[in-house]
N, C-alpha and C positions, 0 to 999 in steps of 0.2 A: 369718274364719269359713269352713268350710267343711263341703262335703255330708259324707254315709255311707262315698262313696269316697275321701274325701279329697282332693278336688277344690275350691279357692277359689270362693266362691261369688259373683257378677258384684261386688259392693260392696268384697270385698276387694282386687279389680282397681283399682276407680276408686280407692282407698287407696294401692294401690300406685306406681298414674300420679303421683299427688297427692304424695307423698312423694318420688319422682323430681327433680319438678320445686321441693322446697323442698331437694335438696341442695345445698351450700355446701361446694365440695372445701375452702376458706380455713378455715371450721370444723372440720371433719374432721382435717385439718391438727393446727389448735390444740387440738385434743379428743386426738391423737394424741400429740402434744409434754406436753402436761397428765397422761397417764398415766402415760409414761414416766417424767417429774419426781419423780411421786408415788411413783413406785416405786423411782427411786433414796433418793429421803428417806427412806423407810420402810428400802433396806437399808442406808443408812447408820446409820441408829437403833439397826438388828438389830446392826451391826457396832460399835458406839460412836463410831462418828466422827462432827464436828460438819462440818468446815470442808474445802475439798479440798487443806488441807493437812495435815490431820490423813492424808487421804486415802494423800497420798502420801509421808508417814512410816511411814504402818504397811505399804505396799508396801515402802521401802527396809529396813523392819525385818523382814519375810519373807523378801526377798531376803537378806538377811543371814544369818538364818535357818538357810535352805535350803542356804546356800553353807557354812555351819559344817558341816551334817551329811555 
């Protein structure tokens, strides 16, 4: 919360202390590795590939591709 000026009003402080001391760099971590994951799945989806062999077929098949043109 805060005032008119846009100034944290004293309670958002003690919130903030309070949040301080329940970070968990080891979480943060795992919450970091967890997005990433998701979002490789999600471009693999986009891309059709299942397996990261599929992965790196359809790399040698572009490379192949690219080298014909």
């Amino acid at each position: 919360m805060s005032d008119d000026k846009g100034r944290a009003a004293h309670g958002d402080e003690d919130d903030l202390e309070e949040d301080d001391e329940d970070f968990d760099p080891k979480e943060y971590e795992t919450m970091l590795e967890l997005e990433r994951l998701e979002s490789i799945e999600e471009e693999m989806a986009d891309l059709g590939v299942n397996t990261l062999d599929d992965v790196r077929r359809r790399i040698r098949e572009l490379h192949a591709r690219l080298d014909q043109e």
